[in-house]
CHARMM internal coordinates of N, CA and C (Angstrom, degrees):
IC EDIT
DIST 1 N 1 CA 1.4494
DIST 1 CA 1 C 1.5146
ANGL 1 N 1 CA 1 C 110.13
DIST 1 C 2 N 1.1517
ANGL 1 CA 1 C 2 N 112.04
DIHE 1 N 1 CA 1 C 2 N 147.26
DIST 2 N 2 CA 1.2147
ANGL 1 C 2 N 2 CA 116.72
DIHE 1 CA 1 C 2 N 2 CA 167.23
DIST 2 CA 2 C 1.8013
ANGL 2 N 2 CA 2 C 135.68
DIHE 1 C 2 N 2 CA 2 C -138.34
DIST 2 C 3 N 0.9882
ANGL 2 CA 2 C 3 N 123.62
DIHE 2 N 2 CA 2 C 3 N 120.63
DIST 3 N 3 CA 1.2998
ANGL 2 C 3 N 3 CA 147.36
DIHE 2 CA 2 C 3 N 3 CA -154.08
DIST 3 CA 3 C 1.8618
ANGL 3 N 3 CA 3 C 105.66
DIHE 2 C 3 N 3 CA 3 C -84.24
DIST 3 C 4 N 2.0277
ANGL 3 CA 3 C 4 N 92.31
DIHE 3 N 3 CA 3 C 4 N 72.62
DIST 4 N 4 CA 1.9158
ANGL 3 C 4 N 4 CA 80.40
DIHE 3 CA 3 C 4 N 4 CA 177.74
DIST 4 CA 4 C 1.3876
ANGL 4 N 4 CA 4 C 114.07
DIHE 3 C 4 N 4 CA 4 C -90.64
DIST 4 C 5 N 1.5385
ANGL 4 CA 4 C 5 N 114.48
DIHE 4 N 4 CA 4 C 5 N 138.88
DIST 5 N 5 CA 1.3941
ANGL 4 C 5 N 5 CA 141.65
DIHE 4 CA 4 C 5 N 5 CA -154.03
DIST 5 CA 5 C 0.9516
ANGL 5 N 5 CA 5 C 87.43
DIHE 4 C 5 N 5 CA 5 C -96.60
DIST 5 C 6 N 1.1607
ANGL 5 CA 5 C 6 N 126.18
DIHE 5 N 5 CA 5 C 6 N -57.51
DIST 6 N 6 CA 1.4666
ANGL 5 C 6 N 6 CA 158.01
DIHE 5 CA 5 C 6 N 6 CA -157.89
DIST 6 CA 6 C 1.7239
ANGL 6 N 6 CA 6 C 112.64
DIHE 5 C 6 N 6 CA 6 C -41.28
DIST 6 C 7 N 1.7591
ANGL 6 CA 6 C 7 N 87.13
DIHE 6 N 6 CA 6 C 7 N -49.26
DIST 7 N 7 CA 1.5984
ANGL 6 C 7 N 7 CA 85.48
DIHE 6 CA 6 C 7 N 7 CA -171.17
DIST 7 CA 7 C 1.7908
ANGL 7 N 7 CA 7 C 111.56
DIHE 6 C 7 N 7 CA 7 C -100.96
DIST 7 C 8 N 1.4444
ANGL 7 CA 7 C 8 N 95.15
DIHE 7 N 7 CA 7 C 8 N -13.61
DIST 8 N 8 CA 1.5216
ANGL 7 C 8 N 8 CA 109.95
DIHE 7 CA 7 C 8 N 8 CA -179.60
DIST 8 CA 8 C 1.5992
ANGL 8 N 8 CA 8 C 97.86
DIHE 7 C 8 N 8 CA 8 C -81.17
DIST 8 C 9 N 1.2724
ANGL 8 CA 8 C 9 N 153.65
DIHE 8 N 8 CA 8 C 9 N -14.88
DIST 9 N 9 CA 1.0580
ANGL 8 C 9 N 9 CA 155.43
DIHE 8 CA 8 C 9 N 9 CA -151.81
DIST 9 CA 9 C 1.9183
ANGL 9 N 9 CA 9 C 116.56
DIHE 8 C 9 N 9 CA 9 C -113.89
DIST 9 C 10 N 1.6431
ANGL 9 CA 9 C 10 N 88.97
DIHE 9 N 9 CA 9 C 10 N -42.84
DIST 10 N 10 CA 1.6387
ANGL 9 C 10 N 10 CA 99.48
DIHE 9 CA 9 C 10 N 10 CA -177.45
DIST 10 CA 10 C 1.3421
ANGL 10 N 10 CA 10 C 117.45
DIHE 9 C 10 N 10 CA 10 C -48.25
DIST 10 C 11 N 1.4388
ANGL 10 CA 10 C 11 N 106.48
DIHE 10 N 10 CA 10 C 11 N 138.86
DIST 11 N 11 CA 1.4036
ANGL 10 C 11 N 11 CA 101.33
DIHE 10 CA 10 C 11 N 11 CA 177.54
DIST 11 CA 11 C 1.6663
ANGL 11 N 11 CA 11 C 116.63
DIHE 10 C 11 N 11 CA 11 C 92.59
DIST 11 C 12 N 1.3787
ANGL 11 CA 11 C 12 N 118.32
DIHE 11 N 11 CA 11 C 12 N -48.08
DIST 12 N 12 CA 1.2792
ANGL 11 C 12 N 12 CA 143.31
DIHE 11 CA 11 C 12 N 12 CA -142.39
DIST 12 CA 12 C 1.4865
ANGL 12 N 12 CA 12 C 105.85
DIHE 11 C 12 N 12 CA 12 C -83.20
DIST 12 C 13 N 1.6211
ANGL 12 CA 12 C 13 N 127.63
DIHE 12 N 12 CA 12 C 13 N 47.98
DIST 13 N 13 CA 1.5881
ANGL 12 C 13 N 13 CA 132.76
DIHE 12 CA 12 C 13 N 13 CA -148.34
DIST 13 CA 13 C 1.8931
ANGL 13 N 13 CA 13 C 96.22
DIHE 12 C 13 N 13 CA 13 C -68.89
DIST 13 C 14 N 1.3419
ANGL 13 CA 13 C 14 N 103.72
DIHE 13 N 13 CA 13 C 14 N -28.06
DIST 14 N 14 CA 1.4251
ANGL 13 C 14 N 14 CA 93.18
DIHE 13 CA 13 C 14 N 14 CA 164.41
DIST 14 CA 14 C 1.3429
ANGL 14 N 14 CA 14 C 136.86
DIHE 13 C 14 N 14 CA 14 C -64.90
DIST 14 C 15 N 1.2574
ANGL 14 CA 14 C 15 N 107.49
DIHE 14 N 14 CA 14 C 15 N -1.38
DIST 15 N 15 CA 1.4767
ANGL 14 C 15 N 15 CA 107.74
DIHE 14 CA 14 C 15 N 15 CA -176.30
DIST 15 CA 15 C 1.8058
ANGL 15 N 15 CA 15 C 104.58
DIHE 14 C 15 N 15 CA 15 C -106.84
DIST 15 C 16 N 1.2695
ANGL 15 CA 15 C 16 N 111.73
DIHE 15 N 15 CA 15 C 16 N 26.54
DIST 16 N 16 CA 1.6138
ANGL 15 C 16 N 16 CA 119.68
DIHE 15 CA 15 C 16 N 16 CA -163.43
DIST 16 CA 16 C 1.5150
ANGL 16 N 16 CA 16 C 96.33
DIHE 15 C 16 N 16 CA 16 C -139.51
DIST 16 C 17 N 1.9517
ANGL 16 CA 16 C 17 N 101.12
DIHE 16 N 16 CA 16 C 17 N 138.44
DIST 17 N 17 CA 1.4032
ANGL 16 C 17 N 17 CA 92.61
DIHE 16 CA 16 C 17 N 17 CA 160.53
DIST 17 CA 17 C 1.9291
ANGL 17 N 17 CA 17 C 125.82
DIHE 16 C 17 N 17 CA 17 C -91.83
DIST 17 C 18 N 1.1175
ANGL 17 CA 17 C 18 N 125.65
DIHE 17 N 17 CA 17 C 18 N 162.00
DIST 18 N 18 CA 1.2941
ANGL 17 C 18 N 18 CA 107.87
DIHE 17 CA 17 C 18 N 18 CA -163.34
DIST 18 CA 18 C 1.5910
ANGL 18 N 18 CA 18 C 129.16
DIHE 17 C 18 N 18 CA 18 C -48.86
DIST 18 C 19 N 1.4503
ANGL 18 CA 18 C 19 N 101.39
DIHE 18 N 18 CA 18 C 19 N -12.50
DIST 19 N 19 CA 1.4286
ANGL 18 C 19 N 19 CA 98.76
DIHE 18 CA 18 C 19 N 19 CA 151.70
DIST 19 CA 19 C 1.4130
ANGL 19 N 19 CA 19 C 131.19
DIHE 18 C 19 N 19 CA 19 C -78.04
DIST 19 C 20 N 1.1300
ANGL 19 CA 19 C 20 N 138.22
DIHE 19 N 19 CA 19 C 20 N -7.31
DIST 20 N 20 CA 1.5907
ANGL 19 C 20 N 20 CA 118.82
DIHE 19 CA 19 C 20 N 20 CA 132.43
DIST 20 CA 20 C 1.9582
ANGL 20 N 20 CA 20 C 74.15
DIHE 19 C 20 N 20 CA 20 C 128.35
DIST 20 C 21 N 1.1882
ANGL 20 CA 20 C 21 N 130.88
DIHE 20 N 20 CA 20 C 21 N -6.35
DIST 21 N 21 CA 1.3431
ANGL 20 C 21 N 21 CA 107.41
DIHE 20 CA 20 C 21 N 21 CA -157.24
DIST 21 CA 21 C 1.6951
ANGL 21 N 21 CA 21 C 93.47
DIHE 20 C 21 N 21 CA 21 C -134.36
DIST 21 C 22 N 1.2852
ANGL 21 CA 21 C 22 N 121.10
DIHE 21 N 21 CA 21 C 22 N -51.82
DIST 22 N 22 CA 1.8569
ANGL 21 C 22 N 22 CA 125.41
DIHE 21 CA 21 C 22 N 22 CA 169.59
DIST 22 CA 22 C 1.2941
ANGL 22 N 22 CA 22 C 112.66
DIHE 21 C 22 N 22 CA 22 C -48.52
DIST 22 C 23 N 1.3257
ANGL 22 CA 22 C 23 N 123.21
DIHE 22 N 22 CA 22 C 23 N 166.05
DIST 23 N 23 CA 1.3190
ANGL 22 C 23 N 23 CA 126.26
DIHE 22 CA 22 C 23 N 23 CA -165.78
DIST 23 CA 23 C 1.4276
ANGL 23 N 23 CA 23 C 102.63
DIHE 22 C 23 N 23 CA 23 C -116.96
DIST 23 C 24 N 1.2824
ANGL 23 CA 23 C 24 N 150.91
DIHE 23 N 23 CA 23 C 24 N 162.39
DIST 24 N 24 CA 0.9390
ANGL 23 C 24 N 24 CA 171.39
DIHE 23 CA 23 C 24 N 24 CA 148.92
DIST 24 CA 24 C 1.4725
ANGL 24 N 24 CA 24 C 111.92
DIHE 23 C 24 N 24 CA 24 C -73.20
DIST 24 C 25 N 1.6729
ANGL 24 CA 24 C 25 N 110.03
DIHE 24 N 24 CA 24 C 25 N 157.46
DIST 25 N 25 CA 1.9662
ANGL 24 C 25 N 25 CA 94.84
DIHE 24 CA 24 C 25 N 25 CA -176.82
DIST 25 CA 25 C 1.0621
ANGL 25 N 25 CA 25 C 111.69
DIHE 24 C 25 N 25 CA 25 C -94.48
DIST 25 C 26 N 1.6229
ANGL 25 CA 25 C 26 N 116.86
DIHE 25 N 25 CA 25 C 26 N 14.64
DIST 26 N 26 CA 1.3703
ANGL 25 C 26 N 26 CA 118.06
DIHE 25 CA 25 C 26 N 26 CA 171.13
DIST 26 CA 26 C 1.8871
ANGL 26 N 26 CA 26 C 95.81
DIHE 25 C 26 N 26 CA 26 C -91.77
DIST 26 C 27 N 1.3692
ANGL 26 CA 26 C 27 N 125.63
DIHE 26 N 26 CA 26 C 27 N -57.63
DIST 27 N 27 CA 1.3404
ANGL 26 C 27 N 27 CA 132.88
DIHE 26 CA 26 C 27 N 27 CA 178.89
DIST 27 CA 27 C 1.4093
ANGL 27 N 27 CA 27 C 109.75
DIHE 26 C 27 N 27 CA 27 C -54.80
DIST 27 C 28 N 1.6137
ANGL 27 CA 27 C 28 N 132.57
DIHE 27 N 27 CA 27 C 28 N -13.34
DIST 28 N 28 CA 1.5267
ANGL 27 C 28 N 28 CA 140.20
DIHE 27 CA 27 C 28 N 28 CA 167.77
DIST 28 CA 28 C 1.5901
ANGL 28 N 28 CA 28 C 94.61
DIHE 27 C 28 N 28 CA 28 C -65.19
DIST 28 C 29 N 1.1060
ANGL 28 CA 28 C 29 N 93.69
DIHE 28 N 28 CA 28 C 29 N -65.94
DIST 29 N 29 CA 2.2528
ANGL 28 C 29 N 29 CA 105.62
DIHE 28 CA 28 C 29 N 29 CA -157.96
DIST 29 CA 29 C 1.5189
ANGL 29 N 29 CA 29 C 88.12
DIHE 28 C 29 N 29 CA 29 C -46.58
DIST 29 C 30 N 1.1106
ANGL 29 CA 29 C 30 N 116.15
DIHE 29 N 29 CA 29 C 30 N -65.34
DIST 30 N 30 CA 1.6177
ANGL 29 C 30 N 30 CA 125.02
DIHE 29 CA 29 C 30 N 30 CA -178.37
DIST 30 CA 30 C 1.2217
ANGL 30 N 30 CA 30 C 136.00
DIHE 29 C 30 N 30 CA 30 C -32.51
DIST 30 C 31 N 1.5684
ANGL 30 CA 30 C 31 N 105.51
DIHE 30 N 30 CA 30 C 31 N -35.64
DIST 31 N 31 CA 1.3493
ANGL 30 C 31 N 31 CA 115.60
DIHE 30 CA 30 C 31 N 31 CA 176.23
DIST 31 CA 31 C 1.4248
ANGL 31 N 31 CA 31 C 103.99
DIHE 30 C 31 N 31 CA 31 C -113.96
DIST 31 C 32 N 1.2578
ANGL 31 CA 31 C 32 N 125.10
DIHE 31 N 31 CA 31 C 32 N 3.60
DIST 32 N 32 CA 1.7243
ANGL 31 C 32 N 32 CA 123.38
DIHE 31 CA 31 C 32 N 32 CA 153.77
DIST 32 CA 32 C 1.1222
ANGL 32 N 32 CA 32 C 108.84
DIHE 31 C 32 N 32 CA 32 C -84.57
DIST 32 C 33 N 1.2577
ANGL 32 CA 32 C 33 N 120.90
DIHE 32 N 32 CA 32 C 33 N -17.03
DIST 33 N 33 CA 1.6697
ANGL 32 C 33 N 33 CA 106.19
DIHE 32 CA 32 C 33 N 33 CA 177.08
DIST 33 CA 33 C 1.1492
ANGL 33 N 33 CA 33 C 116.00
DIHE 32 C 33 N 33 CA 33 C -95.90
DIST 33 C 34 N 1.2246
ANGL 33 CA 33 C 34 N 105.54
DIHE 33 N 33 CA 33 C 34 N -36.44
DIST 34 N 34 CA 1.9291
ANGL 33 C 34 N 34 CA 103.71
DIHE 33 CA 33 C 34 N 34 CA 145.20
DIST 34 CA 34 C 1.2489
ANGL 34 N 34 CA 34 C 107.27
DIHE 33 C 34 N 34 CA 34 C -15.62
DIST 34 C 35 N 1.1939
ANGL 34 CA 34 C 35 N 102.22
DIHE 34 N 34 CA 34 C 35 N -113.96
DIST 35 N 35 CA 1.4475
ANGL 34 C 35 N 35 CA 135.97
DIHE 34 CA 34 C 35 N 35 CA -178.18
DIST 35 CA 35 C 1.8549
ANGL 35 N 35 CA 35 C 103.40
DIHE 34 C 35 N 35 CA 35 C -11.78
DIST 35 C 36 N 1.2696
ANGL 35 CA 35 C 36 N 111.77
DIHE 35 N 35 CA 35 C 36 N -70.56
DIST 36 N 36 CA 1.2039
ANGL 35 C 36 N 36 CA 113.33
DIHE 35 CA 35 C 36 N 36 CA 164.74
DIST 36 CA 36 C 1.8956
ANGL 36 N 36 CA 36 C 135.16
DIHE 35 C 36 N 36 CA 36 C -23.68
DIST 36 C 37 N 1.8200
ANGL 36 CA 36 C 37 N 87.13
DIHE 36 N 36 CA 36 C 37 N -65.32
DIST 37 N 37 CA 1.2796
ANGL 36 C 37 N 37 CA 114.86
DIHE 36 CA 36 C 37 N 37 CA 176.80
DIST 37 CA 37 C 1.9995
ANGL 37 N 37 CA 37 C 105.90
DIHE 36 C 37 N 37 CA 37 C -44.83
DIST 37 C 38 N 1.6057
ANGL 37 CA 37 C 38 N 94.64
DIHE 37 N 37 CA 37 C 38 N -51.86
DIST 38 N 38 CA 1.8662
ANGL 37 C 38 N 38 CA 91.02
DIHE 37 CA 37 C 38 N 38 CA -163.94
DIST 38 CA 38 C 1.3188
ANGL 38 N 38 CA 38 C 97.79
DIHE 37 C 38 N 38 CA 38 C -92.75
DIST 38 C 39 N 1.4331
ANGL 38 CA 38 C 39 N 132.52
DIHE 38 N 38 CA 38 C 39 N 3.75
DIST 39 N 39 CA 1.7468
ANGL 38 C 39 N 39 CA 109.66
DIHE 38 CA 38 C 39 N 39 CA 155.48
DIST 39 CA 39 C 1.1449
ANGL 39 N 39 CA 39 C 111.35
DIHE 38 C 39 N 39 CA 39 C -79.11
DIST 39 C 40 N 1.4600
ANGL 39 CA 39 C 40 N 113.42
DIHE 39 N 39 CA 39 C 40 N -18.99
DIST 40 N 40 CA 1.7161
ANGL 39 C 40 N 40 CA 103.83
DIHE 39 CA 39 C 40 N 40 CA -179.71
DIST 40 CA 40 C 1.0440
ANGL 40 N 40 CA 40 C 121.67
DIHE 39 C 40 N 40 CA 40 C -59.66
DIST 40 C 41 N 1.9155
ANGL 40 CA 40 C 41 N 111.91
DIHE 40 N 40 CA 40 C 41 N -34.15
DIST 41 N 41 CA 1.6756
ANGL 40 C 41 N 41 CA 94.79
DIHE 40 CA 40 C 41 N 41 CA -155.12
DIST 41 CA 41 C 1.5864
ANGL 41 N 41 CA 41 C 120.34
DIHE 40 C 41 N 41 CA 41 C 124.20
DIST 41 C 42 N 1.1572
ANGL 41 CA 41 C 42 N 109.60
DIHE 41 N 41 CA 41 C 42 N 142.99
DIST 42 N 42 CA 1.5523
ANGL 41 C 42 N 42 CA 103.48
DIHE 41 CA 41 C 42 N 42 CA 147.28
DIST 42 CA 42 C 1.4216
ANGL 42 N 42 CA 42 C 132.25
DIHE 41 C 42 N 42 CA 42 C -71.90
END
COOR INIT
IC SEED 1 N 1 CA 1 C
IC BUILD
């Protein structure tokens, strides 16, 4: 499985801190549920 950030992320300046690279705790939840989401499974 694989977990794209990539496409869940684009665009998404809220999920970034103003340095363009840290996450925000809205862009945290987001990419834990990622993460979450594709160990689960279909």
């Amino acid at each position: 499985r694989l977990a794209d950030w990539n496409a869940v992320s684009k665009g998404k300046k809220k999920y970034f801190a103003p340095d363009g690279v840290h996450l925000t705790k809205t862009g945290g939840d987001v990419f834990a549920n990622l993460v979450k989401d594709t160990l689960r499974g279909p």
